[in-house]
Backbone as JSON Lines, residues from 0, in Angstrom:
{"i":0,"aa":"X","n":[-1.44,9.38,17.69],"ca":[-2.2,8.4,16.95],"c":[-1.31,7.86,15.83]}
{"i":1,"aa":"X","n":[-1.46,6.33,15.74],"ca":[-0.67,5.89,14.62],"c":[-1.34,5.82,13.46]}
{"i":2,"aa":"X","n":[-1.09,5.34,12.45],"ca":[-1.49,5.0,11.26],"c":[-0.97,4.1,10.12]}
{"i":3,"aa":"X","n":[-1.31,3.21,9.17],"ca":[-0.35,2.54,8.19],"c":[-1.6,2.83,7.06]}
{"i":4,"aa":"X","n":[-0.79,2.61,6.01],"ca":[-1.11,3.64,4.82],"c":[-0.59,2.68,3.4]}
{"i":5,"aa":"X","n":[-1.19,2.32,2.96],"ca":[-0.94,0.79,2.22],"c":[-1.25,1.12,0.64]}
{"i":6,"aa":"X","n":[-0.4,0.99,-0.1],"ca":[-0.39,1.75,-1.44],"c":[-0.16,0.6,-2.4]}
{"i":7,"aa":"X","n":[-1.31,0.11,-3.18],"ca":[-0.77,-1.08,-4.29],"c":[-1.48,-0.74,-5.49]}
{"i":8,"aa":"X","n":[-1.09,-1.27,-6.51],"ca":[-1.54,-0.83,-7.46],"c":[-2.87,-1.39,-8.53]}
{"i":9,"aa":"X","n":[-3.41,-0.59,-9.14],"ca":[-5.02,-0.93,-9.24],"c":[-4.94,-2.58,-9.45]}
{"i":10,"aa":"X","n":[-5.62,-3.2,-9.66],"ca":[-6.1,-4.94,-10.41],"c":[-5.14,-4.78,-11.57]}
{"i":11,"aa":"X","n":[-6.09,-3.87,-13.15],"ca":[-6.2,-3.53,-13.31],"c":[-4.53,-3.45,-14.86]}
{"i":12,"aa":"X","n":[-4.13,-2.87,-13.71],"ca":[-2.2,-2.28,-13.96],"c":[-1.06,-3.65,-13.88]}
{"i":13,"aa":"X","n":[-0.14,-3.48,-14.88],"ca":[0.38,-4.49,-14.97],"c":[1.43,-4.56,-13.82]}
{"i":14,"aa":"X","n":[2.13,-5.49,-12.82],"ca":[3.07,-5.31,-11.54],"c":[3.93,-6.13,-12.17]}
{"i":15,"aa":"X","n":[5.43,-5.36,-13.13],"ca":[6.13,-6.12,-13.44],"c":[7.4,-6.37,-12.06]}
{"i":16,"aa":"X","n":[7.56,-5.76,-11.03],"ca":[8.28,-6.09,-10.07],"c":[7.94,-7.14,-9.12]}
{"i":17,"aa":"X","n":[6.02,-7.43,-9.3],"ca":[5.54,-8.5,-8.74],"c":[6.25,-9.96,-9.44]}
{"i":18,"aa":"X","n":[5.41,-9.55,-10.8],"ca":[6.02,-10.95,-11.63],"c":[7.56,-11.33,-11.44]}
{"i":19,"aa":"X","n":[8.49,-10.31,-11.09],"ca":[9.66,-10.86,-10.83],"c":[9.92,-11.48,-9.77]}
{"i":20,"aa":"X","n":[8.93,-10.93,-8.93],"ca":[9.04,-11.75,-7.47],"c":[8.44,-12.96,-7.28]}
{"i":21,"aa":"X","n":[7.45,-12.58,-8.16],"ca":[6.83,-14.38,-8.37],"c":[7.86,-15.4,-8.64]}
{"i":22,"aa":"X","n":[8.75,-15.24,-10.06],"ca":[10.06,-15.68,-10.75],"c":[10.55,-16.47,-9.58]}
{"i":23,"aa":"X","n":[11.5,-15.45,-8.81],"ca":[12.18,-15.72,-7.49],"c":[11.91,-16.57,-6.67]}
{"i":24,"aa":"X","n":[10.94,-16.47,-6.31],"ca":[10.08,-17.4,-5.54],"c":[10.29,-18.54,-6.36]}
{"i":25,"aa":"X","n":[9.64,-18.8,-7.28],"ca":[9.75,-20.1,-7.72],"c":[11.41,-20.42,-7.84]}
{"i":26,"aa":"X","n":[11.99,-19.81,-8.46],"ca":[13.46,-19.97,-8.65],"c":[13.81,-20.59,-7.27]}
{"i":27,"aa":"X","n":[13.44,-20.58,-6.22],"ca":[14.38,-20.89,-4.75],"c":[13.38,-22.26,-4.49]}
{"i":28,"aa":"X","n":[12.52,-22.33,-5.36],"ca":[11.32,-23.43,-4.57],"c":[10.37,-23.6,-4.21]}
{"i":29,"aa":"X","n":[10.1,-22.34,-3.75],"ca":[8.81,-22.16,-2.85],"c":[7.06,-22.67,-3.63]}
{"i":30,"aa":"X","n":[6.98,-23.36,-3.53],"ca":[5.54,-23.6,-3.74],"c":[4.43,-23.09,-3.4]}
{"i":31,"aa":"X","n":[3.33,-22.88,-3.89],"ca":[1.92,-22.77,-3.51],"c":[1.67,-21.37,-3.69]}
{"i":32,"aa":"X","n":[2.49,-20.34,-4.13],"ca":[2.18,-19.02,-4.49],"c":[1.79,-18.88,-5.36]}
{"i":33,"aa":"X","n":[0.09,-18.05,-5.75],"ca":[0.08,-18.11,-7.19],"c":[0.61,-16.81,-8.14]}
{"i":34,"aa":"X","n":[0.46,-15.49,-7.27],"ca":[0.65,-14.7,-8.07],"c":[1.18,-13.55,-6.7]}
{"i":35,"aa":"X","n":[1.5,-12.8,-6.91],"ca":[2.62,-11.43,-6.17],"c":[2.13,-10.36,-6.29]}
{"i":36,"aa":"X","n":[1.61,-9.66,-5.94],"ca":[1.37,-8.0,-6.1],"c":[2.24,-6.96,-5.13]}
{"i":37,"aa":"X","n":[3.42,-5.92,-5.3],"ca":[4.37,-5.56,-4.46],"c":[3.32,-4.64,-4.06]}
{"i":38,"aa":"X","n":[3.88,-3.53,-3.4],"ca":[3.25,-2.2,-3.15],"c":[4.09,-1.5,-2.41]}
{"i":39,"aa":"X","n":[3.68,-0.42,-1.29],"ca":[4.42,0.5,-0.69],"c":[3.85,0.96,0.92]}
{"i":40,"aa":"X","n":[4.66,0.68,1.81],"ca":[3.36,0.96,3.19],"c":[4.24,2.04,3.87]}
{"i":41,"aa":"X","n":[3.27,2.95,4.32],"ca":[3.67,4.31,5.29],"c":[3.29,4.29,6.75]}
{"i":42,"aa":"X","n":[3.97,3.93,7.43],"ca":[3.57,3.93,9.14],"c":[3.7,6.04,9.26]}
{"i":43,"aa":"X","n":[2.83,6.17,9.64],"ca":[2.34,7.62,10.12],"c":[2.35,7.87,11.55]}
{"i":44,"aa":"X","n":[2.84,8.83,12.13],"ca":[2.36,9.46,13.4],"c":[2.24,10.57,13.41]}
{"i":45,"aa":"X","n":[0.74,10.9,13.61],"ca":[-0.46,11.63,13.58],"c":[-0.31,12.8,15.04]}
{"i":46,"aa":"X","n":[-0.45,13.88,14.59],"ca":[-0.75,14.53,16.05],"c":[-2.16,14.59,16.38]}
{"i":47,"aa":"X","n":[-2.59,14.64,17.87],"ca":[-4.03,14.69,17.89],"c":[-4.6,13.63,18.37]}
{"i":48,"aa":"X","n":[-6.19,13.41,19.03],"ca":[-6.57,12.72,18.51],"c":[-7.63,12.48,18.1]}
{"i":49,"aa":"X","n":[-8.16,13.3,17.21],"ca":[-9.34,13.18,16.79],"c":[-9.54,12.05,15.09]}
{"i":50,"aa":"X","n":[-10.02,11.13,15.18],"ca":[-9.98,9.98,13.78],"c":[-10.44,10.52,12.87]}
{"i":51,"aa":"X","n":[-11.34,11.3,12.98],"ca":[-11.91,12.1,11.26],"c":[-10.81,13.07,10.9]}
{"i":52,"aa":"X","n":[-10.33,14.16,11.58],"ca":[-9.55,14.7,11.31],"c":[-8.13,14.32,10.59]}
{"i":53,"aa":"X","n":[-7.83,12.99,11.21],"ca":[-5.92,12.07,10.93],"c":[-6.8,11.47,9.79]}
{"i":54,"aa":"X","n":[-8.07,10.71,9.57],"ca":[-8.19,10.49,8.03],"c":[-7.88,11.04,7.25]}
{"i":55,"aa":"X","n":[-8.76,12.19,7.3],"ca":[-8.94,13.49,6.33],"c":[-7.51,13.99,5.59]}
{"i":56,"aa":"X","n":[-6.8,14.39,6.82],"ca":[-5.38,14.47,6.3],"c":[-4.4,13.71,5.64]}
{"i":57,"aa":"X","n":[-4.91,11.88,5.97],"ca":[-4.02,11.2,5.38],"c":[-4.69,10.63,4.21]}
{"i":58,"aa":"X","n":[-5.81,11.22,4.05],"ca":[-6.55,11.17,2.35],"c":[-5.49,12.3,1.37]}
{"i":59,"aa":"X","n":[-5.51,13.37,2.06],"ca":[-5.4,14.2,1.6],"c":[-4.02,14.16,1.06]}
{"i":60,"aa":"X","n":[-3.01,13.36,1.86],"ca":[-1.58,13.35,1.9],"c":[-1.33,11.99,0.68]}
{"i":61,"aa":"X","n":[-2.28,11.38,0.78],"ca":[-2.17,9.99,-0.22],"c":[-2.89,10.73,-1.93]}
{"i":62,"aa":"X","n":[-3.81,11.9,-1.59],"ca":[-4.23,11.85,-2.81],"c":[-3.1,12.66,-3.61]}
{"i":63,"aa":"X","n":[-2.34,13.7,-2.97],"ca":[-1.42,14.71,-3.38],"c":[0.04,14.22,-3.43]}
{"i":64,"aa":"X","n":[0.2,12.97,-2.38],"ca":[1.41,12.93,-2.75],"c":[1.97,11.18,-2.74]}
{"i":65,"aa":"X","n":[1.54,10.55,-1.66],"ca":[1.41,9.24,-1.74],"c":[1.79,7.93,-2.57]}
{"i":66,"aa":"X","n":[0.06,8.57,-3.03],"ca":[0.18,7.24,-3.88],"c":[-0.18,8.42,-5.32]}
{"i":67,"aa":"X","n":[-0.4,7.33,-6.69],"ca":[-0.71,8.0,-7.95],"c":[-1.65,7.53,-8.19]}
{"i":68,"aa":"X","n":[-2.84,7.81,-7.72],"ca":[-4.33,7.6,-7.96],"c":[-4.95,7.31,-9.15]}
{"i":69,"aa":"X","n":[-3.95,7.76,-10.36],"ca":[-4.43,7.29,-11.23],"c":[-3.94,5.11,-11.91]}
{"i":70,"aa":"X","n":[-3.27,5.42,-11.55],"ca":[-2.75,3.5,-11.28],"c":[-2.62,2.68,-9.91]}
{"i":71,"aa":"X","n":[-2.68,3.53,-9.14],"ca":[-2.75,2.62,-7.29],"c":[-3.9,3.79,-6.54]}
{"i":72,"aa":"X","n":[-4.16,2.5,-5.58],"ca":[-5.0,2.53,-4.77],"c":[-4.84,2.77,-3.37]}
{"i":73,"aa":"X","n":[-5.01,3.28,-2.28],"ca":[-4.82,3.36,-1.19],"c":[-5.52,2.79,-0.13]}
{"i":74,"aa":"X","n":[-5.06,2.14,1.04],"ca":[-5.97,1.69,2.32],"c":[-5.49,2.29,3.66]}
{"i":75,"aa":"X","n":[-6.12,3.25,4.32],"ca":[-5.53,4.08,5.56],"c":[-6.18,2.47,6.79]}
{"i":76,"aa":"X","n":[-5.62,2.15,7.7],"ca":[-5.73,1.6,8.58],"c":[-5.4,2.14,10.2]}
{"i":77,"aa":"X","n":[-5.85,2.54,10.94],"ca":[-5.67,3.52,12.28],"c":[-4.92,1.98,13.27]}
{"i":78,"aa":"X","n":[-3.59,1.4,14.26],"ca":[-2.78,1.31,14.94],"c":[-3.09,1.21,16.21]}
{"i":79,"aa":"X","n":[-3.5,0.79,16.81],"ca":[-3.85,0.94,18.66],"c":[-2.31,1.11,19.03]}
């Protein structure tokens, strides 16, 4: 079973690596972007296949090690 595992950070929290990317962007041209938020994504392969179980674990793996729950947020998404 696959998985992707999507780590950005709260509203909330300031993304000064976003705003630089915003910068950039404009710096080369690009129009129509208004604002950037970066983040961090984990492609997973899961043994098993039971879906409650590969959640559970990849809650468990995002709350302990992941992401930092106290400034980002996490989204588990399951892969066909």
């Amino acid at each position: 079973m696959k998985a992707r595992v999507t780590v950005t950070l709260k509203s909330a929290v300031l993304d000064p690596q976003g705003k630089a990317i915003e910068g950039a962007l404009r710096s080369l041209g690009i129009q129509g972007i208004d604002s950037v938020r970066q983040g961090k994504v984990f492609d997973v392969d899961l043994a098993g296949s039971d879906r409650a179980q590969a959640e559970a674990t990849l809650k468990d793996a995002c709350e302990r090690l992941l992401a930092n729950t106290v400034i980002e947020t996490y989204r588990i998404e399951f892969v066909d």
